[in-house]
C-alpha positions in Angstrom: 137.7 120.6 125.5 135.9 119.1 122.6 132.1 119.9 122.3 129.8 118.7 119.9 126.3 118.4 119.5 124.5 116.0 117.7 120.1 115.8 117.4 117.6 113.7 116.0 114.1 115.2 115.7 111.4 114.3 114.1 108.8 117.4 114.0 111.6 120.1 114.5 110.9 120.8 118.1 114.1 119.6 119.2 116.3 120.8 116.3 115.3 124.2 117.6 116.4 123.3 121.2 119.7 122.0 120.2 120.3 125.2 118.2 119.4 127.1 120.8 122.2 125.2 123.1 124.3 125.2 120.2 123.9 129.2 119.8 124.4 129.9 123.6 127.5 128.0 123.5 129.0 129.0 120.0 129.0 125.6 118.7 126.9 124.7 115.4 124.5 122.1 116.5 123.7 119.1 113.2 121.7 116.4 112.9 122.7 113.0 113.9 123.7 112.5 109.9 126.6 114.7 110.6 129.5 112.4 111.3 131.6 113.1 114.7 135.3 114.6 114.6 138.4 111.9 115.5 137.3 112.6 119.4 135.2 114.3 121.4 135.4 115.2 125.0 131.7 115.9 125.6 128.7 115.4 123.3 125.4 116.7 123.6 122.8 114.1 122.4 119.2 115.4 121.7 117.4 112.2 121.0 114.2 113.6 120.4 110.6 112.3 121.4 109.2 109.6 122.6 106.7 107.4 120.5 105.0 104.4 121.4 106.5 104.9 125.0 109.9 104.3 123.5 112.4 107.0 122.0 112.4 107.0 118.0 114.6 104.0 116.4 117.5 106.2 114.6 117.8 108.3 118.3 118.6 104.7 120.1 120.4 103.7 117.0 122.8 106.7 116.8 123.5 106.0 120.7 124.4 102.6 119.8 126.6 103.4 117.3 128.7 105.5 119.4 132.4 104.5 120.3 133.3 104.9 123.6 136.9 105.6 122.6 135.6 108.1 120.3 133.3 109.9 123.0 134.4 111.1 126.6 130.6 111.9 127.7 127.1 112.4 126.7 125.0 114.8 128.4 121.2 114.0 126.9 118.7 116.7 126.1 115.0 116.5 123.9 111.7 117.3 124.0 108.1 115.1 124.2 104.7 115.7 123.1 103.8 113.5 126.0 105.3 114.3 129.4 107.8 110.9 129.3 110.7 111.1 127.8 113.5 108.8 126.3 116.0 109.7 128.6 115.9 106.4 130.5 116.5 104.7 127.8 118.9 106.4 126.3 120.8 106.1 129.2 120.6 102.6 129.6 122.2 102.3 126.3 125.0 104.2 126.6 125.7 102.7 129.6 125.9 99.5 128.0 127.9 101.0 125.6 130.5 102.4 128.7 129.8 105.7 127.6 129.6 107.8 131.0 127.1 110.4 131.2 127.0 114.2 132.1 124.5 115.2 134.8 122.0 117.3 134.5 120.0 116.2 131.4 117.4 118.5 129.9 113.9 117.1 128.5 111.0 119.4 127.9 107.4 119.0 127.7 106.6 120.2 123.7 
């Protein structure tokens, strides 16, 4: 199986998260500038926070820009200064992208 992660973040909070996930697992997290591999079974997005009630513009455009027959699943994770997160969001899109997604997701209070 394929595992990647991927992360936008703004003030670093969730850059330290996704290494964190990325160290647990033995996988080098990178930032969302990093392109993906020729496929990918499972991708762990951290979108980072929410601003202006809505997750920051390059985190939904990086989910838009994903290609469903280039990604098997996304399993979300970020943090939030505020306790809402993008998650929702995020989800819709990659729903309308038929991108299925990996239950649980993980968003933390920062």
């Amino acid at each position: 199986m394929t595992i990647e992660i991927r992360y936008f973040s703004k003030t670093g909070n969730t850059a330290a998260v996704a290494k964190l996930i990325g160290d647990q697992l033995g996988i080098t997290a990178k930032p969302i500038s990093e392109p993906l591999p020729a496929h990918v079974d499972l991708l762990l997005y951290g979108g980072g926070g929410v601003y202006m009630t809505r997750p920051n513009k390059d985190a939904l455009n990086y989910v838009k820009s994903l290609d469903p027959k280039q990604v098997g699943k996304v399993s979300l994770f970020g943090t939030a200064g505020s306790q809402m997160s993008g998650e929702h969001k995020l989800a819709e899109l990659l729903e309308q992208q038929g991108i299925p997604r990996e239950e649980p997701s993980l968003f933390l209070h920062a």
